[in-house]
C-alpha positions as CSV (number, residue, x, y, z in Angstrom):
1,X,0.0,0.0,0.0
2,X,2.9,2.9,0.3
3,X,4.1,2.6,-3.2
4,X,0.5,3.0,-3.9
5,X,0.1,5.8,-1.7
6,X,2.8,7.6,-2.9
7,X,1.8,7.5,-6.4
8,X,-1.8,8.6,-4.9
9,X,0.0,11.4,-3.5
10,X,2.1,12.8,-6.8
11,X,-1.0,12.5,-8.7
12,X,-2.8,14.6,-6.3
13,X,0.2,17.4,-6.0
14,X,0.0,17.5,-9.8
15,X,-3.9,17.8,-10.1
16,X,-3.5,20.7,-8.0
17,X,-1.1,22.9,-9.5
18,X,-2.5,26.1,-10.2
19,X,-1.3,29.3,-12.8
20,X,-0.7,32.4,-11.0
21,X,-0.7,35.9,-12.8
22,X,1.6,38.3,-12.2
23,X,1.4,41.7,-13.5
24,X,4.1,44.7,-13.9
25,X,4.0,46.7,-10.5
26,X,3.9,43.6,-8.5
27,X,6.5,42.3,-6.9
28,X,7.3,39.0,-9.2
29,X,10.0,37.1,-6.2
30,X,6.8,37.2,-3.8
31,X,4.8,35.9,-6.4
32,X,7.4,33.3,-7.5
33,X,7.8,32.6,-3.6
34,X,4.3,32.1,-3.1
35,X,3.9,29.6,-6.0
36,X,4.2,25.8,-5.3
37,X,6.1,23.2,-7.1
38,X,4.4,22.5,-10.6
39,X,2.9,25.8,-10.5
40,X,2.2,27.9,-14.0
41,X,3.2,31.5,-13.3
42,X,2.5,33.6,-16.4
43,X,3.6,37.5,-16.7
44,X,1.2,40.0,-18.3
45,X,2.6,42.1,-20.7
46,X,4.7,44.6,-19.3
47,X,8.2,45.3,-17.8
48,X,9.6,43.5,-14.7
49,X,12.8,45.0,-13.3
50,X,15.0,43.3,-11.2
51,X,16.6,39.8,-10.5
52,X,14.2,37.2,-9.2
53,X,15.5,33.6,-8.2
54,X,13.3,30.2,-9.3
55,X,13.6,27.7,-6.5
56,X,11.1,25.4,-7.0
57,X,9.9,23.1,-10.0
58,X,7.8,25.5,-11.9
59,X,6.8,27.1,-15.2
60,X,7.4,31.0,-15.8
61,X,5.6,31.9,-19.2
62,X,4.0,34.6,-21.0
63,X,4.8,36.7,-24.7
64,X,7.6,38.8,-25.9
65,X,6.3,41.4,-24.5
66,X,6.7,40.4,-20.7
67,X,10.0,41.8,-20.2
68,X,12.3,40.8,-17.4
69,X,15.0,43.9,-16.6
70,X,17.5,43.0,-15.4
71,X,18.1,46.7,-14.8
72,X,22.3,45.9,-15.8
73,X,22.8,44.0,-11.7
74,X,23.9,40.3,-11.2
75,X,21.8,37.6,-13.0
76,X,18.5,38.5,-14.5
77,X,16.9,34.9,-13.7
78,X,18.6,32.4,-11.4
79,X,17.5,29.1,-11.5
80,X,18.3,26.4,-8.5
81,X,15.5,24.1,-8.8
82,X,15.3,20.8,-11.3
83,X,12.0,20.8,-13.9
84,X,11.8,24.2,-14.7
85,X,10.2,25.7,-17.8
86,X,11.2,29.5,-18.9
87,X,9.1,30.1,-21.9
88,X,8.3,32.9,-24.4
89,X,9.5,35.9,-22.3
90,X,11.8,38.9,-23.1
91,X,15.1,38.6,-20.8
92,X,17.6,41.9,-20.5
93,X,19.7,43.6,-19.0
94,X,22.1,41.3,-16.7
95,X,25.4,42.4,-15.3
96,X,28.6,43.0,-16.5
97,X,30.7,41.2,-14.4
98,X,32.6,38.3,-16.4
99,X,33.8,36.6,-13.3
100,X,30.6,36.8,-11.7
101,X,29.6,35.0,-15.3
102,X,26.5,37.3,-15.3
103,X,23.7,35.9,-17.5
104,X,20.4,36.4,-18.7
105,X,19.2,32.5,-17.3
106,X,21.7,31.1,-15.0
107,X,21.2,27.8,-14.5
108,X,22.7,26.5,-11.3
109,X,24.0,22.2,-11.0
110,X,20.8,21.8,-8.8
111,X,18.7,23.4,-11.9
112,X,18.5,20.1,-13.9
113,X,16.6,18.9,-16.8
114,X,15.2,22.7,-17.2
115,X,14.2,23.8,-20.3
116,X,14.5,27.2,-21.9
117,X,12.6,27.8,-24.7
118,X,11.1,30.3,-27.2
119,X,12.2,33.5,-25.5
120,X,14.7,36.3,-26.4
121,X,17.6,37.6,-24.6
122,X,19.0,40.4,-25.8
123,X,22.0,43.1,-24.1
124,X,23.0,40.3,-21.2
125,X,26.9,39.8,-20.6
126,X,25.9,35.7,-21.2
127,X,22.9,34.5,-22.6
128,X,22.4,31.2,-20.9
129,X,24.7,29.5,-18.7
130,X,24.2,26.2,-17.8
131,X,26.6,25.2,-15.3
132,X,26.3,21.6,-14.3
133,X,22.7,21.5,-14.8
134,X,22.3,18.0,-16.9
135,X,19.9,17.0,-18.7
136,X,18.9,20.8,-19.8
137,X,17.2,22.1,-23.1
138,X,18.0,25.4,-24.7
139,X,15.6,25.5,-28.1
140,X,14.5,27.9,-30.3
141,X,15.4,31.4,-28.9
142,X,16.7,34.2,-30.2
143,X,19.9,35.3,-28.4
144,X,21.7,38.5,-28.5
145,X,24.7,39.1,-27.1
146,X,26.8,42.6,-26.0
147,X,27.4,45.0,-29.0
148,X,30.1,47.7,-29.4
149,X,32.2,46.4,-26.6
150,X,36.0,44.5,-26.7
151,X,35.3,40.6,-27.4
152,X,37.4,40.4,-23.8
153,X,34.7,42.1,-22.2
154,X,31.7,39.8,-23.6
155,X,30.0,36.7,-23.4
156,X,29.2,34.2,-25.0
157,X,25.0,33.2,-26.2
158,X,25.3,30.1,-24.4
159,X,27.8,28.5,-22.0
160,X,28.3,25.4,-20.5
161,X,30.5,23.8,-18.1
162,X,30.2,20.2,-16.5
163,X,26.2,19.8,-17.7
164,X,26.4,16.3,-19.5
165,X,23.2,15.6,-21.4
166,X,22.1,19.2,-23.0
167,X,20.6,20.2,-26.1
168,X,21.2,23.2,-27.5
169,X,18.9,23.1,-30.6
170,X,17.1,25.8,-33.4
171,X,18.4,28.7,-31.8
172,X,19.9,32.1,-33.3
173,X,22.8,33.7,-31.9
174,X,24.1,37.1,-33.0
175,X,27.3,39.0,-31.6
176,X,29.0,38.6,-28.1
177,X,31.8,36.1,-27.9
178,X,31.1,32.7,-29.0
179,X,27.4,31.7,-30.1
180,X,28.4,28.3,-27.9
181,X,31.1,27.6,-25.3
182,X,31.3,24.6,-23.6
183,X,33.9,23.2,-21.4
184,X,34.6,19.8,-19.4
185,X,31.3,18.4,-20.9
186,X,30.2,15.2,-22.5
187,X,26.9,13.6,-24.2
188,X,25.8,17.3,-25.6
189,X,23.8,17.9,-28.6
190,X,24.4,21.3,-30.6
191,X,21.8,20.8,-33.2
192,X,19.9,23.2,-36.1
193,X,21.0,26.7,-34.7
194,X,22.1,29.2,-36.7
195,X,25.2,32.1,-36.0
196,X,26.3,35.4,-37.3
197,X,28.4,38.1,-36.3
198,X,30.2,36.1,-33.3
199,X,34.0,35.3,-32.7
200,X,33.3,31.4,-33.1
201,X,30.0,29.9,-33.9
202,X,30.8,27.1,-31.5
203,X,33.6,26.4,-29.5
204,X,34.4,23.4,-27.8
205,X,37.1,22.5,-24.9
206,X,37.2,19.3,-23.4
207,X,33.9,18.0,-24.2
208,X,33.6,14.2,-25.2
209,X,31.3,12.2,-26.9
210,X,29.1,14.8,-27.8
211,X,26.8,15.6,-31.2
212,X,27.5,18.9,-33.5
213,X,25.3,18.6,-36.5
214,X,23.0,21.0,-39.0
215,X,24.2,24.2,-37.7
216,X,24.8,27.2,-40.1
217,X,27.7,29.7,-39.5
218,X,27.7,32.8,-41.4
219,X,30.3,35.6,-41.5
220,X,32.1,34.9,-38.2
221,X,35.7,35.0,-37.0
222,X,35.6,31.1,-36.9
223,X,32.8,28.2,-37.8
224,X,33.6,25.7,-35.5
225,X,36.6,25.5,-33.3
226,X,36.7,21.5,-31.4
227,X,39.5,21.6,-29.3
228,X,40.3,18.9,-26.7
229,X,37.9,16.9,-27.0
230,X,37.1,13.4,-28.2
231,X,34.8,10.8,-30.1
232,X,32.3,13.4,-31.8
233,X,30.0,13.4,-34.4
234,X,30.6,16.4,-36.6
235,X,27.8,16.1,-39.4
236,X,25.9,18.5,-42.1
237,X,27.3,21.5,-40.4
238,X,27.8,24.6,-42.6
239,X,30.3,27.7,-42.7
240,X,29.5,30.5,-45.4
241,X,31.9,33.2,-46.1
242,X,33.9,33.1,-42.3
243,X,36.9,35.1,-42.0
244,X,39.5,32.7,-41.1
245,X,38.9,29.3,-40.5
246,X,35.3,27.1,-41.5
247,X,36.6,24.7,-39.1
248,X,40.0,24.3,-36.5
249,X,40.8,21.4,-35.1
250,X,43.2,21.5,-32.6
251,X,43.9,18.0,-30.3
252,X,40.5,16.6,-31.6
253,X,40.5,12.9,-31.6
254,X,38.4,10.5,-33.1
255,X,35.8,11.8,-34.2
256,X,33.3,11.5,-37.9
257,X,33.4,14.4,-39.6
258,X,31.1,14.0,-42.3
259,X,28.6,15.8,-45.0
260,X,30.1,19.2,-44.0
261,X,30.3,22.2,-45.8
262,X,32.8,25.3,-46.0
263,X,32.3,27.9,-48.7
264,X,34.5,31.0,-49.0
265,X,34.7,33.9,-51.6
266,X,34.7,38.0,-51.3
267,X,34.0,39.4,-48.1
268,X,33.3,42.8,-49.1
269,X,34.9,45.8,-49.7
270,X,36.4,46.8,-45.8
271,X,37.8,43.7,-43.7
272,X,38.9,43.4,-40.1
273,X,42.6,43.2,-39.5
274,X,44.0,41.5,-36.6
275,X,47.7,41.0,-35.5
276,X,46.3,37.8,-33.2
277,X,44.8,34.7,-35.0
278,X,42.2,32.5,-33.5
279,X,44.7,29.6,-32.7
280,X,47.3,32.2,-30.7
281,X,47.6,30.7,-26.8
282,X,45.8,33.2,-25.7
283,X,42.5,32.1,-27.2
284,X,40.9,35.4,-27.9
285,X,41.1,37.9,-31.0
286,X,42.0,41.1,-30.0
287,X,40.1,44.3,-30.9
288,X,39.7,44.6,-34.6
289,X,41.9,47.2,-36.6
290,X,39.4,47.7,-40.4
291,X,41.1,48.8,-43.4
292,X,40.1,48.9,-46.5
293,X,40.6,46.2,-49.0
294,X,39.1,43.7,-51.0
295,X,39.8,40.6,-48.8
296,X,38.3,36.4,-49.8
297,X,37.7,34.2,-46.6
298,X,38.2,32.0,-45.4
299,X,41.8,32.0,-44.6
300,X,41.6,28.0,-44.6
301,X,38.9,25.8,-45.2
302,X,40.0,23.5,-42.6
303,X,42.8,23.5,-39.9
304,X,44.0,20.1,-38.6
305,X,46.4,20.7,-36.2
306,X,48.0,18.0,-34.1
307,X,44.9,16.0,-34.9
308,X,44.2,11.9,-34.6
309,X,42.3,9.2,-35.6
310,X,39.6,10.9,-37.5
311,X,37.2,10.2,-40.8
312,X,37.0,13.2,-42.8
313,X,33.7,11.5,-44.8
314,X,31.8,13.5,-47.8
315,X,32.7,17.2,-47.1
316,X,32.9,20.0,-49.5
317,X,35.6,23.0,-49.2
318,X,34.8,25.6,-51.7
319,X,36.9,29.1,-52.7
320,X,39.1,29.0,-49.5
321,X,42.8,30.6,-49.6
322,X,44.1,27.5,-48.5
323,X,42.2,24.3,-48.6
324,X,43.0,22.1,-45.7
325,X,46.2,23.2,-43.5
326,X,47.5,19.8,-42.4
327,X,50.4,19.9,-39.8
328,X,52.7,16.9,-39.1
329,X,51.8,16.6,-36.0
330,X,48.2,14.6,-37.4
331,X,48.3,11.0,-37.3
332,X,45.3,8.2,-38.3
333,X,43.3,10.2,-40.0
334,X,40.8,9.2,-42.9
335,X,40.1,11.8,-45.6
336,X,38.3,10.2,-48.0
337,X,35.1,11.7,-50.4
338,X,35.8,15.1,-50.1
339,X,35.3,17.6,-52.7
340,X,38.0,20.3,-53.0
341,X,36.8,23.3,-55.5
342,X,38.6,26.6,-56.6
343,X,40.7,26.7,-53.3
344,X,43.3,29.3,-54.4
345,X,45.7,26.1,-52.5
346,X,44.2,23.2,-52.2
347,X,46.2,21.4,-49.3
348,X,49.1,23.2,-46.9
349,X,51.2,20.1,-45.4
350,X,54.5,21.3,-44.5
351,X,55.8,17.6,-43.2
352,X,58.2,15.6,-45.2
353,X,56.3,12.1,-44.5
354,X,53.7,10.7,-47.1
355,X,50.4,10.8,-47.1
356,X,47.9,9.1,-49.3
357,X,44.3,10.3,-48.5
358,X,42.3,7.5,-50.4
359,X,40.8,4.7,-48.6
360,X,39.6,1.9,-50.6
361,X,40.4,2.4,-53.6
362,X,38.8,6.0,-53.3
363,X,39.9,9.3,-53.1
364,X,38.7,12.7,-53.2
365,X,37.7,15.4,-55.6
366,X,39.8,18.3,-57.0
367,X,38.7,20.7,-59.0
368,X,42.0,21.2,-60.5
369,X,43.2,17.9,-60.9
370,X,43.3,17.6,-64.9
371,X,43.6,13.6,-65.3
372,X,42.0,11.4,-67.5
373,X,39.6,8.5,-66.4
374,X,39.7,6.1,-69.6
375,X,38.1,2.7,-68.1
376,X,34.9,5.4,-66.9
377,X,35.1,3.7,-63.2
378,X,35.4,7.4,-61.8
379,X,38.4,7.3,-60.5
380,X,41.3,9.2,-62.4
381,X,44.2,7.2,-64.0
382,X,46.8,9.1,-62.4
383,X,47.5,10.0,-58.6
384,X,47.2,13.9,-57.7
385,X,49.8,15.3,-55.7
386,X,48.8,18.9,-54.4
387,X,52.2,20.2,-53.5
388,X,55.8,19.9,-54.8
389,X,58.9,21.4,-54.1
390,X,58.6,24.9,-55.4
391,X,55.4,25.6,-53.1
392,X,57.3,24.1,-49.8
393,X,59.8,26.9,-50.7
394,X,57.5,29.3,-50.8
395,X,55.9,28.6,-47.9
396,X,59.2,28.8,-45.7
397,X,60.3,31.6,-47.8
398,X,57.2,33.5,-49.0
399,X,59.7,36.4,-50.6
400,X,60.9,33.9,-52.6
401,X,57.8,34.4,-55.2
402,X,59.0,37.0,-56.7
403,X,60.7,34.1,-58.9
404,X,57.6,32.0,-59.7
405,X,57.6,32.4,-63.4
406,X,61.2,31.8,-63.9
407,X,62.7,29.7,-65.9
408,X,64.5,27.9,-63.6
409,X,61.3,26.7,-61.1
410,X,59.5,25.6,-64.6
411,X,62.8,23.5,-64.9
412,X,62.3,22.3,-61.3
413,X,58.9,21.5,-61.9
414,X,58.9,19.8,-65.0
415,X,61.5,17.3,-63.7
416,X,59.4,16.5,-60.7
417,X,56.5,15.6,-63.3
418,X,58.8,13.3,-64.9
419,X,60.4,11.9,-62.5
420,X,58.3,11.6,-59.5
421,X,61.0,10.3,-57.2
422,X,62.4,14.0,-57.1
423,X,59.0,15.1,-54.9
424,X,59.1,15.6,-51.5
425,X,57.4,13.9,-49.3
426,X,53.6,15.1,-48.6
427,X,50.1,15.0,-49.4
428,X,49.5,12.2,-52.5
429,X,45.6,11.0,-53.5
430,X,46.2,7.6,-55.5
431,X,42.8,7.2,-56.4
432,X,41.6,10.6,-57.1
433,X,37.6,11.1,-58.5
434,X,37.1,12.5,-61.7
435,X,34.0,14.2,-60.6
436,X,33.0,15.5,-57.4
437,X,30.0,14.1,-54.8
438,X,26.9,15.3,-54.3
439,X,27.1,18.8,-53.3
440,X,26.6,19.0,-49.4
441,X,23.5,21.4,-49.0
442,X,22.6,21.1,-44.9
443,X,19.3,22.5,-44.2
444,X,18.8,26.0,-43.0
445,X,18.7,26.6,-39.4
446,X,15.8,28.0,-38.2
């Protein structure tokens, strides 16, 4: 009879939860304080100034025009309580104080399995922070981050530290820091969101086991930056026209990366100039410097830096400066399928070892590869070898260009073509396709 009467007894508590009204004037942390667990509190339109703290399971709803103000002190919603709901409300205003991670939802470890959903939050110093709260949901809001400040002084839409279990899906983030940080995470799903005007769309440190897939970057520092971490799924992402890298990879281990897509061309007519790149040890581009130029990004496609064990399935890198930067320090990894079009340099690999990226019997595409396939079985006759020796020079000697055209490197050149043995170790494709895939098209976010 006490199991029974315990499941008598939830029943009842949730038969009579009630939905409170609050309305602008009132105090809203007496009404939230009044409320009982499973309670609907629901804010008329109107503003609401002020921090208020959620401690017990609850819903707060109402329209975009119920906005909480923050009034620019200290979080503008706390949440300490598991099973909450924040739903369809305006959120502004928080703090400035980084250290203090000042947010517009902070989401405290004892806050799990919350959900936050369908609401805007706009001028906070962090959109949503979920720190240790597992098992959270962060879907479909708008998120708007600090404008007209240093990147050091903002941050990011959403960050996470220690939540396993969260889904961060159909969202759109616009300026701040990064759309998503998270750090020392596992078993997280960034899904469908959508980023513009942000250092890096999403940025991960030390998260494991974890999902990236369908998310559209456009015009950022950075697409996707996985550092540290291990056995991800990297799938159907996008990176359109980002200034430096569509995706780094920096100790990433592991992991599919698969049906990706990086596309690059004009930026317009006045760029950013920085003396700090993305990858410098101190993780954070400095204040912009703009001048006045006509400047294509991205920088590189794809950065694989000190990178292991990976599959590199079905992705398509498109009118990047450089390709795929591959450093020497990248063992194990499978890049296979690919498509490679109009990159102005198709691969950087400065190592002396070889490298035959074809698995199987198959290769990748290049747009520039000019081989014949006479058998028809798609799969050129002869091997493609993106570098030689003249382009190793030039990238340990860039002044050195000035003597591209000269008779002597066409020499140098020619001999390599005829006598293979002469090339330097690098980047070969022995089984190179004659046409490319199926052009990666990943739905639009939101």
């Amino acid at each position: 009879m006490f199991p029974a009467a315990l499941v008598a007894a939830g029943l009842s508590g949730f038969a009579s939860a009630e939905t409170l009204t609050a309305v602008p004037g009132q105090p809203l942390q007496a009404v939230l304080d009044g409320a009982r667990a499973g309670d609907v509190v629901t804010l008329a339109p109107g503003e609401y100034h002020g921090s208020i703290r959620i401690e017990r399971p609850l819903q707060l709803v109402g329209s975009r025009k119920a906005v909480l103000d923050g009034d620019g002190s200290g979080n503008v919603i706390t949440v300490s309580a598991p099973d909450v709901t924040v739903r369809g409300l305006t959120i502004r205003a928080s703090g400035r104080d980084l250290q203090a991670m000042n947010s517009g939802i902070f989401l405290q470890k004892t806050a799990e399995r919350a959900t936050i959903e369908d609401n805007r939050l706009v001028g906070n110093l962090f959109g949503v922070y979920v720190h240790g709260a597992r098992g959270s949901r962060v879907v479909r809001n708008e998120i708007e981050g600090l404008r007209g400040v240093r990147l050091s002084e903002a941050g990011n839409g959403v960050s996470l530290w220690n939540a396993p279990d969260v889904t961060i899906a159909n969202n759109i983030f616009r300026y701040g820091r990064d759309g998503i940080f998270s750090i020392s995470s596992s078993k997280d799903r960034f899904v469908d969101n959508r980023f513009e005007q942000v250092r890096f769309a999403v940025h991960y440190m030390y998260t494991n086991d974890s999902e990236i897939s369908g998310n559209v970057s456009i015009g950022n520092h950075v697409g996707y930056a996985i550092m540290y971490s291990n056995r991800l799924l990297v799938r159907g992402n996008s990176s359109d026209h980002d200034r430096d890298y569509g995706f780094l990879f920096n100790y990433a281990n592991y992991a599919q990366i698969e049906g990706n897509r990086v596309t690059g061309g004009p930026l317009g007519a006045t760029t950013e100039k920085t003396e700090e790149g993305p990858d410098d040890e101190r993780g954070m581009l400095p204040q912009a410097k703009r001048e006045s130029a006509l400047k294509s990004g991205p920088e590189k496609c794809v950065f694989i830096y000190n990178t292991n064990h990976n599959k590199f399935r079905s992705n398509w890198f498109e009118r990047c400066a450089i390709g795929v930067h591959f450093t020497a320090g990248s063992e194990g990894n499978e890049i296979t399928g690919n498509a490679f079009v109009s990159n102005a340099n198709q691969v950087k690999y400065v190592g002396t070892r070889h490298l035959d990226w074809s698995t199987g019997g198959r290769g990748n595409y290049w747009s520039d590869n000019p081989a014949f396939d006479l058998n028809g079985d798609g799969i050129a006759d002869t091997a493609y070898r993106p570098n030689d020796l003249i382009d190793r020079v030039l990238w340990t000697a860039p002044a050195a260009k000035v003597l591209i055209n000269s008779p002597a490197v066409q020499v140098i050149r020619w001999a390599q073509a005829q006598f293979p043995a002469l090339l330097p170790g690098g980047v070969v494709d022995s089984h190179p396709l004659v046409s490319p895939p199926q052009r990666v098209a990943p739905k639009e976010a939101r």
